[in-house]
C-alpha positions as YAML, in Angstrom:
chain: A
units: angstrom
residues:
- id: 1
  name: UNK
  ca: [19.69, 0.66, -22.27]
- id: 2
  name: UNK
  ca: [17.64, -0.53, -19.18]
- id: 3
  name: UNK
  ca: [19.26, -0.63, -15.94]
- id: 4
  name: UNK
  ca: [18.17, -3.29, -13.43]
- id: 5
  name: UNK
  ca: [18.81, -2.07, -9.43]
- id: 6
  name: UNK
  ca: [18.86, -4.82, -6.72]
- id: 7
  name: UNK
  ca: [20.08, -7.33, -4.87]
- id: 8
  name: UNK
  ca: [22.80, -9.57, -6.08]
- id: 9
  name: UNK
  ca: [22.92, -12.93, -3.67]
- id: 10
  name: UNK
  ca: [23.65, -16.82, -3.88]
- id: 11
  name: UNK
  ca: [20.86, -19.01, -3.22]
- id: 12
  name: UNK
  ca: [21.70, -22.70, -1.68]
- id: 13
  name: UNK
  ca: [19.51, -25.09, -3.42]
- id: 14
  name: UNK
  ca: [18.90, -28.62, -1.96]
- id: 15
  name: UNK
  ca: [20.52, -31.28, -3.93]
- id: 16
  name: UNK
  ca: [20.79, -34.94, -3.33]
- id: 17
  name: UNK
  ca: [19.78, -36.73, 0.05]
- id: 18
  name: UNK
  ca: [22.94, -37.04, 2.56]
- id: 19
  name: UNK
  ca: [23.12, -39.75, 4.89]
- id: 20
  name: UNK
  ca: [20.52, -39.98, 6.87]
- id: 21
  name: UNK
  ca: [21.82, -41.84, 10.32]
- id: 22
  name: UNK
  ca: [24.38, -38.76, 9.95]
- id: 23
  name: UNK
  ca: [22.59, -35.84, 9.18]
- id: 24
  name: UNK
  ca: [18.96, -36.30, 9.86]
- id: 25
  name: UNK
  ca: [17.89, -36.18, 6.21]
- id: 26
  name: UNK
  ca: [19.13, -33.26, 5.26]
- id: 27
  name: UNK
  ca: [19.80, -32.32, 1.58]
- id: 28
  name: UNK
  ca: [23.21, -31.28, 0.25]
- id: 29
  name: UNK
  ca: [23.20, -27.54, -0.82]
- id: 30
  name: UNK
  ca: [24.35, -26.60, -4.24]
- id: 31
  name: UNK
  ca: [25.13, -22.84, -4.76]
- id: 32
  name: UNK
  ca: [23.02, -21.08, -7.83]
- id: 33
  name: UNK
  ca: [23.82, -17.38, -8.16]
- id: 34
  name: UNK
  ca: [20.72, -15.53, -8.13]
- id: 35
  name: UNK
  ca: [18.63, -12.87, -6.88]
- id: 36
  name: UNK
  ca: [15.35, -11.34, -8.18]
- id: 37
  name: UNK
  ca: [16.98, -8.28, -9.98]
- id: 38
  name: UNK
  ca: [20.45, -9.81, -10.89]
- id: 39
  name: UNK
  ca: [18.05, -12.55, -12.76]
- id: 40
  name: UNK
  ca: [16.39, -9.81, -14.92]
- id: 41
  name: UNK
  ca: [19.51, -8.33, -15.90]
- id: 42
  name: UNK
  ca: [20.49, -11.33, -16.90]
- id: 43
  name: UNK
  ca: [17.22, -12.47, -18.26]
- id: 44
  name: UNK
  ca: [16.92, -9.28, -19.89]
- id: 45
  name: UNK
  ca: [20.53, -9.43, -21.40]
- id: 46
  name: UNK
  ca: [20.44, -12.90, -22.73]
- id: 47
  name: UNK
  ca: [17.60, -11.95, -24.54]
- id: 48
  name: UNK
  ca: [20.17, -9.32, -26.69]
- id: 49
  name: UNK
  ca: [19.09, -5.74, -25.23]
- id: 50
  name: UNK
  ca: [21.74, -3.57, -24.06]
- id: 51
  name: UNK
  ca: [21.36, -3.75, -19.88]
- id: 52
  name: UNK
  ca: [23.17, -2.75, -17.05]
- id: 53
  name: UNK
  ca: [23.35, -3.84, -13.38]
- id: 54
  name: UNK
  ca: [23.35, -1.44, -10.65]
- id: 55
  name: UNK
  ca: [24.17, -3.10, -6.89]
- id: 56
  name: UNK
  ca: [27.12, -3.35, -4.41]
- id: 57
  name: UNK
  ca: [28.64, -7.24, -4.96]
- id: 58
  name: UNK
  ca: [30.83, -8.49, -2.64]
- id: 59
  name: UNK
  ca: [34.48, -9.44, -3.13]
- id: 60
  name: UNK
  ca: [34.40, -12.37, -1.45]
- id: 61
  name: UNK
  ca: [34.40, -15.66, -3.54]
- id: 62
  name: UNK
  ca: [30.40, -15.68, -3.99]
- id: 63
  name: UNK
  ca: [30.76, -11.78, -5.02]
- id: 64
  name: UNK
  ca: [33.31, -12.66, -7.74]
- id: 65
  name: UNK
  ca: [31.71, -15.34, -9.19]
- id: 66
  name: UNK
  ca: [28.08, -13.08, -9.22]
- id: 67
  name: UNK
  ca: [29.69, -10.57, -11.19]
- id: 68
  name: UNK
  ca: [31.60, -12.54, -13.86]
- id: 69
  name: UNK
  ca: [28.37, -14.12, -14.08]
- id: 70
  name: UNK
  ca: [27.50, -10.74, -15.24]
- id: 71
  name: UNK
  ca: [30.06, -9.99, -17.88]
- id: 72
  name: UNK
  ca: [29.43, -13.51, -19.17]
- id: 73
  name: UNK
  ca: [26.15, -12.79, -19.80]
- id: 74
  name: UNK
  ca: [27.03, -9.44, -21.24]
- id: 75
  name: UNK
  ca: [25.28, -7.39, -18.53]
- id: 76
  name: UNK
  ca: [26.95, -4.13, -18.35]
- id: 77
  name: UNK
  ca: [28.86, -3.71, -14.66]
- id: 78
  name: UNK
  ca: [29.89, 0.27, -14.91]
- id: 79
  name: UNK
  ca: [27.29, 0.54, -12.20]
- id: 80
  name: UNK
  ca: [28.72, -2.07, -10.50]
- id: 81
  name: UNK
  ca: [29.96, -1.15, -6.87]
- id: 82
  name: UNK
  ca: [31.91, -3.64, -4.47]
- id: 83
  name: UNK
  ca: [32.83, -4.06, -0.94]
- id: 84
  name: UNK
  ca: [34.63, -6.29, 1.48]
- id: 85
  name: UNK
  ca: [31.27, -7.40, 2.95]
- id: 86
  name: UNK
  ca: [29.82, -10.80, 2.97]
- id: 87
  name: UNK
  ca: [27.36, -12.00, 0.24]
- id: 88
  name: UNK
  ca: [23.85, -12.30, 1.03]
- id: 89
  name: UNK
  ca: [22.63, -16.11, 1.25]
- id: 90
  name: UNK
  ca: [19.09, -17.61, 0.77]
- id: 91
  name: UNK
  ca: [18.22, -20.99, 1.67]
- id: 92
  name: UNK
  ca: [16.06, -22.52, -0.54]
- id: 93
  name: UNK
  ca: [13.48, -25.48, 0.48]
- id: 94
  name: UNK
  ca: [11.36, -26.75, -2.26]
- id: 95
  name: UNK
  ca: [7.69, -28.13, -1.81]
- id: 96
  name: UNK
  ca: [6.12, -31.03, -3.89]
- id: 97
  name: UNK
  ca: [5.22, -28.50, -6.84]
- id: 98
  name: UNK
  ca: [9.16, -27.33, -7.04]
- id: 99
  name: UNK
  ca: [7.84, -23.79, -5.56]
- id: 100
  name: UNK
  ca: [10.81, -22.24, -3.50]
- id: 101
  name: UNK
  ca: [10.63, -20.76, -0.01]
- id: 102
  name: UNK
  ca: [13.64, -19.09, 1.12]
- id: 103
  name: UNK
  ca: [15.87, -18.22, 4.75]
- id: 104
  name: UNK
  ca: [17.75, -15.22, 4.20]
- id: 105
  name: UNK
  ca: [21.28, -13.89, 5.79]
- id: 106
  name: UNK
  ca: [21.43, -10.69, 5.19]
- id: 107
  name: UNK
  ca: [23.05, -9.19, 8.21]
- id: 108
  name: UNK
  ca: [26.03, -6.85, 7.02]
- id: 109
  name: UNK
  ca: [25.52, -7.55, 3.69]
- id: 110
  name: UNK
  ca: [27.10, -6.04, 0.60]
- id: 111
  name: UNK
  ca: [24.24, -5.51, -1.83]
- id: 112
  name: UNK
  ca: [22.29, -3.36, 0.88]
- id: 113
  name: UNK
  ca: [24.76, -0.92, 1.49]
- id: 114
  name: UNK
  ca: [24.42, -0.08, -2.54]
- id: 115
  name: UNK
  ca: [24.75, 3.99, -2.53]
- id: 116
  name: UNK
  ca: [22.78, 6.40, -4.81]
- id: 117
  name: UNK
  ca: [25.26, 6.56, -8.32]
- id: 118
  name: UNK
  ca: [23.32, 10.10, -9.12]
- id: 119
  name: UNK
  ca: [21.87, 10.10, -12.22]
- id: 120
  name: UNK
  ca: [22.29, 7.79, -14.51]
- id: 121
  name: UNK
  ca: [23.46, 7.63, -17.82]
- id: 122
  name: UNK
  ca: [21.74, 9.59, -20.58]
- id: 123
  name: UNK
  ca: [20.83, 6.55, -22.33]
- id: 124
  name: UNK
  ca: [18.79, 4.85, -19.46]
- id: 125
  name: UNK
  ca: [15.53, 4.07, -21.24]
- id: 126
  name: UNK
  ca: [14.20, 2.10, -18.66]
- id: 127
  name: UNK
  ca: [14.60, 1.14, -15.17]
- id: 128
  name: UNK
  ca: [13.38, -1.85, -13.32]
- id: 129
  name: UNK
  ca: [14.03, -2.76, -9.93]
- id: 130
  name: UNK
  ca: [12.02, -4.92, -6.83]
- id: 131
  name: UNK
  ca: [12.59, -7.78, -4.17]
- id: 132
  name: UNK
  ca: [14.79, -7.00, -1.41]
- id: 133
  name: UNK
  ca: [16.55, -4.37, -2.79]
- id: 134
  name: UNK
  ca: [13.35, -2.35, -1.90]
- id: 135
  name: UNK
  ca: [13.54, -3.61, 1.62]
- id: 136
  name: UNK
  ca: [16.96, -3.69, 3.40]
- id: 137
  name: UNK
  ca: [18.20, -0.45, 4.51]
- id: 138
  name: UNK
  ca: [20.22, 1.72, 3.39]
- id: 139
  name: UNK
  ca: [19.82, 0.02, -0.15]
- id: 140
  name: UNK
  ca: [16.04, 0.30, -0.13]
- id: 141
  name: UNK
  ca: [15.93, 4.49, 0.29]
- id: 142
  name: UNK
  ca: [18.75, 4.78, -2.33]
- id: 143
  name: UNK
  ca: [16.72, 2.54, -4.67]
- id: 144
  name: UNK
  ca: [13.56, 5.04, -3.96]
- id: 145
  name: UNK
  ca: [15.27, 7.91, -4.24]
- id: 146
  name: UNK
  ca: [16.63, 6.75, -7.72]
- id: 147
  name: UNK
  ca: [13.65, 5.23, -8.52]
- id: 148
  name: UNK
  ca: [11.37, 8.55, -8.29]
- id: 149
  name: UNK
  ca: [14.30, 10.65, -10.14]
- id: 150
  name: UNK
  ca: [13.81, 8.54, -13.15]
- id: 151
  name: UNK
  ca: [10.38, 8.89, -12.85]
- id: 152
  name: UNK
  ca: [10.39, 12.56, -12.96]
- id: 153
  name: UNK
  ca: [12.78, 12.43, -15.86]
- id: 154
  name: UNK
  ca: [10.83, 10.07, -18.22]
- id: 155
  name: UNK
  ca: [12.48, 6.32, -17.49]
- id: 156
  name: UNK
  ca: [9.75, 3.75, -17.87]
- id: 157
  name: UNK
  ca: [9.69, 2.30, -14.45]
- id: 158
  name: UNK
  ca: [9.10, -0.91, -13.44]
- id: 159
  name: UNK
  ca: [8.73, -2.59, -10.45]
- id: 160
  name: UNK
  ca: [8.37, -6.16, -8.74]
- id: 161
  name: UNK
  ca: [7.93, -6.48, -5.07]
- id: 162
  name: UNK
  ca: [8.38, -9.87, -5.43]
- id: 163
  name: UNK
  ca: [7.22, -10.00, -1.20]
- id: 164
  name: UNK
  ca: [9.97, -12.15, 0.99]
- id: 165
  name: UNK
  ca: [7.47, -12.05, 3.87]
- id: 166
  name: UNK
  ca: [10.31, -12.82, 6.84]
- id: 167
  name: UNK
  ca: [12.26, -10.20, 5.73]
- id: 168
  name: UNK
  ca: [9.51, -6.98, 6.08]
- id: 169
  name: UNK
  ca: [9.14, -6.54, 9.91]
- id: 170
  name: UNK
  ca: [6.55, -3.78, 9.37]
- id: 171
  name: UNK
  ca: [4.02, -5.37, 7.08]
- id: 172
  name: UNK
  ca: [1.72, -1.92, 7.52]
- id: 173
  name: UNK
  ca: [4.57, -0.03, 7.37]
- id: 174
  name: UNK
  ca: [5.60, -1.83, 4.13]
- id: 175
  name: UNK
  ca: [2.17, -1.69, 2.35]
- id: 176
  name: UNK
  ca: [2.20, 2.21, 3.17]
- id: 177
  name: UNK
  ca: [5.61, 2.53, 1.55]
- id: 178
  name: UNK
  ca: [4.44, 0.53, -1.54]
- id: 179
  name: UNK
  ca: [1.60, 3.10, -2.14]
- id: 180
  name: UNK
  ca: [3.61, 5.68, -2.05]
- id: 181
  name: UNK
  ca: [6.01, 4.16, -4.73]
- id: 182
  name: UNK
  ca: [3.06, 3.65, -7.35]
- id: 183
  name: UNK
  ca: [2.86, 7.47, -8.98]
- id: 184
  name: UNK
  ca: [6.26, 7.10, -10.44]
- id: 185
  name: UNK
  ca: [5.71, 2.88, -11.58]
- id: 186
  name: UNK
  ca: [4.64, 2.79, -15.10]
- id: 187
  name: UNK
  ca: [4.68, -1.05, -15.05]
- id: 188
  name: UNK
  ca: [3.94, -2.85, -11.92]
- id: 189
  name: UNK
  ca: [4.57, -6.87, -12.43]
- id: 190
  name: UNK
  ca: [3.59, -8.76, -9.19]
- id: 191
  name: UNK
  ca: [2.44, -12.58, -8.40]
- id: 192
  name: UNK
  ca: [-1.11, -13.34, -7.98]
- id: 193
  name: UNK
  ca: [0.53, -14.51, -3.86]
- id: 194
  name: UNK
  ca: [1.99, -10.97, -3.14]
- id: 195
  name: UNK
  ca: [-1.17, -8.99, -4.51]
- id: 196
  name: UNK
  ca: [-3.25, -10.88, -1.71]
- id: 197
  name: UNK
  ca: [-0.23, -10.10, 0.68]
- id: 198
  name: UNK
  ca: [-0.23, -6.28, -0.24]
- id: 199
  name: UNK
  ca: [-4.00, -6.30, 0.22]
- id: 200
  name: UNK
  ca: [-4.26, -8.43, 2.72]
- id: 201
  name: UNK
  ca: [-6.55, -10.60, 0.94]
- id: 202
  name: UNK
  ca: [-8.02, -8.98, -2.04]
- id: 203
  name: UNK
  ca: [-9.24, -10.23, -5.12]
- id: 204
  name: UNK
  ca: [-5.66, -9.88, -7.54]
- id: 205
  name: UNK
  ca: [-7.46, -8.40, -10.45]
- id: 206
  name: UNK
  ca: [-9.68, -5.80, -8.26]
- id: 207
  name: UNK
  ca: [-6.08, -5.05, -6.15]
- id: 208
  name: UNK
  ca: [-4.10, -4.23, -9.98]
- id: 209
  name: UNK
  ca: [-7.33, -2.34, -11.21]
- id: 210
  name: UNK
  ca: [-6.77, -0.43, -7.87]
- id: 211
  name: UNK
  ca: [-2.92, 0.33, -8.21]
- id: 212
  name: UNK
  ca: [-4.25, 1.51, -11.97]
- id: 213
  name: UNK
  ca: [-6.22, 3.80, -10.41]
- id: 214
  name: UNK
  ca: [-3.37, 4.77, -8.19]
- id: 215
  name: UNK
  ca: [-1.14, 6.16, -11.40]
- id: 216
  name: UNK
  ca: [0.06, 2.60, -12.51]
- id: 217
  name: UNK
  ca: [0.02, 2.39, -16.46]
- id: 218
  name: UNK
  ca: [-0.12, -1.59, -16.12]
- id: 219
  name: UNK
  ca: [-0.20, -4.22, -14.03]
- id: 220
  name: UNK
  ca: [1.16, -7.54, -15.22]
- id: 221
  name: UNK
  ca: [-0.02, -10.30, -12.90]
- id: 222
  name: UNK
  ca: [2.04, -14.03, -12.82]
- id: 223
  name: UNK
  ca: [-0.81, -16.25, -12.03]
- id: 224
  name: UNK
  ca: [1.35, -19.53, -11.74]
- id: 225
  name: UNK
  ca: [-0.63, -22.46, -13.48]
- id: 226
  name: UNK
  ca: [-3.22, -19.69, -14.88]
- id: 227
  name: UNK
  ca: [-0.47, -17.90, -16.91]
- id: 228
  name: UNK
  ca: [-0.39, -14.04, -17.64]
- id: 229
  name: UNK
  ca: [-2.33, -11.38, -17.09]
- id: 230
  name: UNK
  ca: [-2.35, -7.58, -18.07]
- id: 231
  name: UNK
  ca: [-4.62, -5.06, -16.54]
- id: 232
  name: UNK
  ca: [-4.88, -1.35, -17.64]
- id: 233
  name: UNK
  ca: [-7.10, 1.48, -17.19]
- id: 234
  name: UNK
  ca: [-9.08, -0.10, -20.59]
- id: 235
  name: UNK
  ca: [-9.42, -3.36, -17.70]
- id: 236
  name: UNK
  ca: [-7.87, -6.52, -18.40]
- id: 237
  name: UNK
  ca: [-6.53, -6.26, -22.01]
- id: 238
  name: UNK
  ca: [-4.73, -9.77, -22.11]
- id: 239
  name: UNK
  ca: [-4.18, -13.22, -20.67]
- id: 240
  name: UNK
  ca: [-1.93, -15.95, -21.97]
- id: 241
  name: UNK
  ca: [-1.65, -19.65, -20.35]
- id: 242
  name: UNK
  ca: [1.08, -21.06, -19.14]
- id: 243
  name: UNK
  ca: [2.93, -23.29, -21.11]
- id: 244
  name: UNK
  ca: [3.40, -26.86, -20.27]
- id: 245
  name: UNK
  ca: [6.59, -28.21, -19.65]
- id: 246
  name: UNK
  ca: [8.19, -30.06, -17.25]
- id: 247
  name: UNK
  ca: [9.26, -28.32, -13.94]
- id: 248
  name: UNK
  ca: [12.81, -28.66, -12.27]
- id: 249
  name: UNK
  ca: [11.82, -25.83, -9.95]
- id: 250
  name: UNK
  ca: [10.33, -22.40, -9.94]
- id: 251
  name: UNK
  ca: [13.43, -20.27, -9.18]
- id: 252
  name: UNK
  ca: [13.70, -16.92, -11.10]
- id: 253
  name: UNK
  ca: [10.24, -17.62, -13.33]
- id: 254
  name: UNK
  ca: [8.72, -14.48, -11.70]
- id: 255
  name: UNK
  ca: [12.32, -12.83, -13.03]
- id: 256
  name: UNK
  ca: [12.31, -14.11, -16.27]
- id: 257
  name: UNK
  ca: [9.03, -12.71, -16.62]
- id: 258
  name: UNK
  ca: [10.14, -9.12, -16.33]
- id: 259
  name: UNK
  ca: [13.31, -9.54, -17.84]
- id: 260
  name: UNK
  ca: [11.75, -10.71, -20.99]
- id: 261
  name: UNK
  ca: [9.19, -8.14, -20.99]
- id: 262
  name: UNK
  ca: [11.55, -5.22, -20.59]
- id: 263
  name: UNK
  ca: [13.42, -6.96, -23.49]
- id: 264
  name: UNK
  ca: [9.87, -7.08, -25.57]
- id: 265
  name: UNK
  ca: [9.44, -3.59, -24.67]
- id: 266
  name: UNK
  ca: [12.72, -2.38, -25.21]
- id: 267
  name: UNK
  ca: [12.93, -4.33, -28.86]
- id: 268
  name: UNK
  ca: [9.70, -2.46, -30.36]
- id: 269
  name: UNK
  ca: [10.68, 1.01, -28.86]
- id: 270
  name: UNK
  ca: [7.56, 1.32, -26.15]
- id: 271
  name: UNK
  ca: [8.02, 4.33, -23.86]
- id: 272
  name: UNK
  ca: [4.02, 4.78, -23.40]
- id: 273
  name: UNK
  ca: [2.46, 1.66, -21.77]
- id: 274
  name: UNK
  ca: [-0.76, 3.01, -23.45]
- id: 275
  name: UNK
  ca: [0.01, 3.00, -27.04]
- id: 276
  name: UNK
  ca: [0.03, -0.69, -26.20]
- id: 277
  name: UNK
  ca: [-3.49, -2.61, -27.69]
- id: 278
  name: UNK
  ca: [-5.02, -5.72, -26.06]
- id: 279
  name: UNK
  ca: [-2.88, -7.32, -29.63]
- id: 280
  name: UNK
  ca: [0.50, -6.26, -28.21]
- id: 281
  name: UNK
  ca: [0.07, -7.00, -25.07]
- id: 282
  name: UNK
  ca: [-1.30, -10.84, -25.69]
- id: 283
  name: UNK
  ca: [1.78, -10.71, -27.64]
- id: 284
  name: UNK
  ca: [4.32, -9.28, -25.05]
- id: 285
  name: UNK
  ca: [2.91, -11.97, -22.39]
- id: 286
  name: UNK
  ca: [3.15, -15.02, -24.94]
- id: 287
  name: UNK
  ca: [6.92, -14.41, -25.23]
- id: 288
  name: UNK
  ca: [7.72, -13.87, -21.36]
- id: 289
  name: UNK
  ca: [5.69, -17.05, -20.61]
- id: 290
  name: UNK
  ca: [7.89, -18.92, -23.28]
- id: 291
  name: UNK
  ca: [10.87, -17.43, -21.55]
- id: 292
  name: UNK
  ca: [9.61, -18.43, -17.97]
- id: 293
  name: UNK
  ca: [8.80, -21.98, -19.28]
- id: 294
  name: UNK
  ca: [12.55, -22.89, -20.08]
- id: 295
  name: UNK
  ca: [13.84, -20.78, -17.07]
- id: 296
  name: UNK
  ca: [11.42, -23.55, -15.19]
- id: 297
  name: UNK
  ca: [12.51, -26.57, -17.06]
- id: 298
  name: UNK
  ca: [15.87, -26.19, -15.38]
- id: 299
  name: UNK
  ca: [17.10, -25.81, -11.97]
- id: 300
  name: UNK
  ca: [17.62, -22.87, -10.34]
- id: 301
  name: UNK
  ca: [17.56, -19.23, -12.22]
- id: 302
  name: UNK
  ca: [19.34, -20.40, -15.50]
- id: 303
  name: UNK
  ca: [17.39, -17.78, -18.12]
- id: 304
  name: UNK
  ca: [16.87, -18.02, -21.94]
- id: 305
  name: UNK
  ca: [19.25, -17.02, -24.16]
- id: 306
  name: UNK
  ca: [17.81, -15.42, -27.94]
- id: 307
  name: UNK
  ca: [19.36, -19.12, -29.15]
- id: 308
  name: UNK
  ca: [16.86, -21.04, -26.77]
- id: 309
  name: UNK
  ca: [14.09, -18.85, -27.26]
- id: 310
  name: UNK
  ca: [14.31, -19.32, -31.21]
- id: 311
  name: UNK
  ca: [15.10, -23.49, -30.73]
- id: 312
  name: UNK
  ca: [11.58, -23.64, -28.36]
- id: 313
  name: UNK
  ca: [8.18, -24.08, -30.60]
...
C-alpha cells in the first residue's frame, strides 16, 4: 500500500459576496476539508490503490469530519492518531486566474504534534509526504526521521514541498534542510513557483537536473498552463500539456498530481524510477494531468474517482 504523511486541515474558501455597507466586501467562507497530503491520500485512494493516512486529526468538529472524509473515501486510518487540539485553518483568497493564496492558523495544532508510529507496516510500498507537514515542529522531524527510515529500507519516496512561504521563517535554513532530504527522495514532484523559491531564482529545469544530480531518481515539474514535465538523469524524458477545461479554482491540482501518479505507479508495479522510458513516463503524466483537470473543474480539493476518470475523454 502507499502511505501518505501530512497535514490534515480545513481550508475556508470565499463564497458569495456579503453585504457590503456591513462587512466591507468581504466574502462568506465555506469550509472544504483539505490539506496537501490528506488530498493525495484521497486522490490516490479514489483512484482504487490500497492507501493509508498517517497524521494526528483533531477531535474537534473539523477533525471528525476530516477523518470520515477518510473512511469515505476508503483511505485506510490505522495510522490515524487524534488529539483534543484545534484543527489547523487556511484562509484561502483567490486571484482572477482561481490560483489560491492561503493564511494559516496553526498555533497548537493537532496535525503537528503527529509522533513517529515506528516502522511501518510490512506492506508499505511507497511513501509520499510534503507541504507543511515538513515544516511545523515537532511533526516536521518525525516526518524526516520516518521519511529517511523508509528510504534505507527500500520505500519509493516521494516528496512535494509544495512551499507555503509565510509559514518557513528560515528560508536558508529551509533550503539547507531540503538538500539534505534529497538522497533518500526517489521522486521529487514540485511546481515550476517553488523550484524558483528553493533556488532563489533558477531556471526550473536546470534546478530538477540539479536535485538529479543530488540522488533524485525524478523530478516531476507542474508547470501550470505548460502542463507536465519529467526530468531524469537521461534529461527531460517527457512533457504533456495541460488539458483545457474550465477552472473553478486551483485547490489540490498540485495534489492530485501526485496522488494520481503514485496510483499510476503503484498500478504497473514500479519500484525503480529508472526502468521507466520517456513512453511511460509521457504516459504516467497524461493520466495525472487528466486527474488534475477535473480536480480543477470543481471547487476546492474534490479529486477523481476511477468512475470520473473513465467518464472524461
Amino acid at each position: 500500500m502507499i502511505v501518505v504523511g501530512g497535514e490534515a486541515l480545513v481550508d475556508l474558501v470565499p463564497g458569495e459576496p456579503l453585504d457590503s455597507t456591513v462587512d466591507g466586501g468581504l466574502r462568506a467562507l465555506l469550509p472544504r476539508l483539505g490539506g496537501g497530503p490528506y488530498n493525495v491520500a484521497l486522490a490516490a485512494a479514489r483512484l482504487g490503490v490500497p492507501t493509508s493516512f498517517l497524521s494526528r486529526v483533531s477531535t474537534d468538529r473539523f477533525g471528525v469530519a476530516l477523518a470520515d472524509r477518510l473512511s469515505a473515501s476508503n483511505v485506510g486510518t490505522s495510522l490515524l492518531q487524534r488529539g483534543d487540539e484545534p484543527t489547523t485553518l487556511a484562509v484561502v483568497a483567490l486571484d482572477e486566474r482561481g490560483a489560491a493564496q492561503y493564511t494559516f492558523y496553526v498555533e497548537g495544532t493537532a496535525d503537528r504534534l503527529v509522533a513517529d508510529p515506528g516502522a511501518l507496516p510490512e506492506e508499505t510500498t511507497a511513501l509520499s509526504l510534503g507541504t507543511l507537514g515538513m515544516v511545523l515542529e515537532p511533526g516536521a522531524s518525525a516526518y524526516e526521521q520516518i521519511l529517511r527510515r523508509e528510504s534505507a529500507r527500500g520505500t519509493l519516496t516521494v516528496l512535494d514541498p509544495n512551499i507555503r512561504e509565510a509559514l518557513i521563517t528560515d528560508p536558508a535554513a529551509y533550503r539547507a534542510r531540503f538538500a539534505s532530504w534529497l538522497p533518500d527522495v526517489r521522486l521529487l514532484k514540485i511546481s515550476d513557483d517553488d523550484a524558483a523559491w528553493l533556488t532563489e531564482g533558477a531556471d526550473p529545469v536546470a534546478a530538477a537536473k540539479t536535485w538529479v544530480e543530488s540522488g533524485v531518481d525524478a523530478v516531476v515539474l507542474t508547470r501550470g498552463a505548460d502542463g507536465l514535465a519529467v526530468i531524469t538523469s537521461a534529461g527531460e524524458l517527457a512533457h504533456v500539456p495541460s488539458r483545457k477545461v474550465t477552472v473553478a479554482d486551483t485547490i489540490g491540482a498540485g495534489d492530485t498530481v501526485q496522488g494520481a501518479l503514485l496510483a499510476w505507479l503503484h498500478e504497473r508495479t514500479v519500484r525503480d524510477l529508472a526502468a521507466l522510458d520517456a513512453g511511460a513516463w509521457t504516459e504516467a503524466l497524461a493520466y495525472a494531468a487528466k486527474a488534475a483537470s477535473i480536480t480543477v473543474s470543481r471547487s476546492g480539493a474534490e479529486p477523481p474517482t476511477v468512475a470520473d476518470m473513465a467518464a472524461t475523454v
